[in-house]
NURORO-471557 format. One record per residue (C-alpha): residue number from 0; residue in three letters; chain; y, x, z. Coordinates in steps of 0.001 Angstrom, whole numbers, plus 524288, in hexadecimal, padded with zeros to 5 digits. Layout:
% residues N
R  nr rest kette     y     x     z
R NUM  Ala     A     Y     X     Z
...
END
This chain:
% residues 85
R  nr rest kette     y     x     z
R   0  Unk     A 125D4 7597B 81B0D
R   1  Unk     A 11EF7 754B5 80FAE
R   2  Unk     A 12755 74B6A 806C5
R   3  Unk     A 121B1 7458E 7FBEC
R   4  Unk     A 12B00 74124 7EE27
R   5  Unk     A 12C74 7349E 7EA7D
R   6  Unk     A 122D3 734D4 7DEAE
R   7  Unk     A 1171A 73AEA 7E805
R   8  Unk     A 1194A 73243 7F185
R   9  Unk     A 11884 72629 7EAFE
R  10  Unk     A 10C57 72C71 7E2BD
R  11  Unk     A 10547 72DB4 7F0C6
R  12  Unk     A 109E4 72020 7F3E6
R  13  Unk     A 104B7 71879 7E961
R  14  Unk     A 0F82C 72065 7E9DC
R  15  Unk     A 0F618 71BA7 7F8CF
R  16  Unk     A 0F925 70E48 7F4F0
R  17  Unk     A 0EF6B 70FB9 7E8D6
R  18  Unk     A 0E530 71622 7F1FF
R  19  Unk     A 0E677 70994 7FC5D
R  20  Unk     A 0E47F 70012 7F076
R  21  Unk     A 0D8D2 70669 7EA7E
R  22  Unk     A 0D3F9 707FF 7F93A
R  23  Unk     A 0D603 6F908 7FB50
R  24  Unk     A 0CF3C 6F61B 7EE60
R  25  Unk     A 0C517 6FE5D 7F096
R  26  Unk     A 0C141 6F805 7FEF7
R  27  Unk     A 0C299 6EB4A 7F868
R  28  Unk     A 0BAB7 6EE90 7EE21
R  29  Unk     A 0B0B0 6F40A 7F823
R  30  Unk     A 0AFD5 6E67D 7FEA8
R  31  Unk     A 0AF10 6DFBC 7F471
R  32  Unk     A 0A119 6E7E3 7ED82
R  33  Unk     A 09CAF 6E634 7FB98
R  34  Unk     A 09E99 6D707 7FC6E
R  35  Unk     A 098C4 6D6AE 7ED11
R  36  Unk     A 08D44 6DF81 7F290
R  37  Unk     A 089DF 6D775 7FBB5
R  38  Unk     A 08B56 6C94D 7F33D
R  39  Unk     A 081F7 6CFBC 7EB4A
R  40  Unk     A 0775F 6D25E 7F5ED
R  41  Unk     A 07800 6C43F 7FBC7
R  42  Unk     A 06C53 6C7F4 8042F
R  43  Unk     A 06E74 6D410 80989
R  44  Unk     A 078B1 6D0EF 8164A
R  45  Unk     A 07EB7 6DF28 816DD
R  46  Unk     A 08599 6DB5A 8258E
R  47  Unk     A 078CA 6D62D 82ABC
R  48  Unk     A 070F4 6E140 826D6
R  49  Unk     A 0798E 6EAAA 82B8F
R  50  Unk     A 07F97 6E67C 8396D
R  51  Unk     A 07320 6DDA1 83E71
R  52  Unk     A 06709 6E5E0 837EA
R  53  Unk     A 06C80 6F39F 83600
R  54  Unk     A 065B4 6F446 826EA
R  55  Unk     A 06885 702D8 8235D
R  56  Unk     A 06639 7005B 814F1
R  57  Unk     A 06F3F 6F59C 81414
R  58  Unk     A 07962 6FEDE 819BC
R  59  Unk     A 07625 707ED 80F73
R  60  Unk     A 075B4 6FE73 80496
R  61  Unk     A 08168 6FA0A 8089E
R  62  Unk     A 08759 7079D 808D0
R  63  Unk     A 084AD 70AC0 7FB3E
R  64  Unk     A 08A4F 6FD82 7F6AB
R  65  Unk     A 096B2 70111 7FD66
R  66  Unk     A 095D3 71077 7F756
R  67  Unk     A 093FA 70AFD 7EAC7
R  68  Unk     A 09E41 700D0 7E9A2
R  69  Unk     A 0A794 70C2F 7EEC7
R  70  Unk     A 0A3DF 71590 7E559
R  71  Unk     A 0A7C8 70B1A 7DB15
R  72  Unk     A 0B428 706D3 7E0E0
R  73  Unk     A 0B677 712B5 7E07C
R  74  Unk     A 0B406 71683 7D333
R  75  Unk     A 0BCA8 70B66 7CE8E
R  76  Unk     A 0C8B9 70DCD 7D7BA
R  77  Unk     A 0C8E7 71D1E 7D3D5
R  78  Unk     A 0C85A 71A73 7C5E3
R  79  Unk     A 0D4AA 71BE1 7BF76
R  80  Unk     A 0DA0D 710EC 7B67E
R  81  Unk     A 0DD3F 71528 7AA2E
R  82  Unk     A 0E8A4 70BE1 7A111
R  83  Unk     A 0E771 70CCF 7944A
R  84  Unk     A 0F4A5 71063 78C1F
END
């Protein structure tokens, strides 16, 4: 049986809970360039184009909003924070 000491086990423990937060933010995050995407593009109705006329390229535009606001999130959740002293 595997056992694991005290010190490793609270390690893995706080780096679960860690993951879940920066998971949380992230999704939140996610939602939140998505609603600012689309306040930006006031004319462009992304649910209308996609479930009544099918419009591939909004799909795809779409896509690539959501890929680059991930790649970003990201970027800023991986970066480690550095305190002075």
């Amino acid at each position: 049986m595997f056992l694991l000491a005290y010190g490793s086990f609270h390690a893995l423990a706080m780096d679960v809970i860690s993951t879940m937060v920066f998971g949380i933010v992230s999704i939140i995050l996610m939602v939140l360039g998505f609603k600012a995407f689309d306040m930006i593009t006031p004319q462009l109705n992304v649910e209308k184009e996609l479930a009544e006329k099918h419009n591939m390229a909004v799909a795809i535009v779409i896509a690539a909003v959501i890929l680059g606001i991930s790649i970003i999130i990201a970027h800023i959740v991986s970066t480690p924070t550095v305190i002075p002293g």
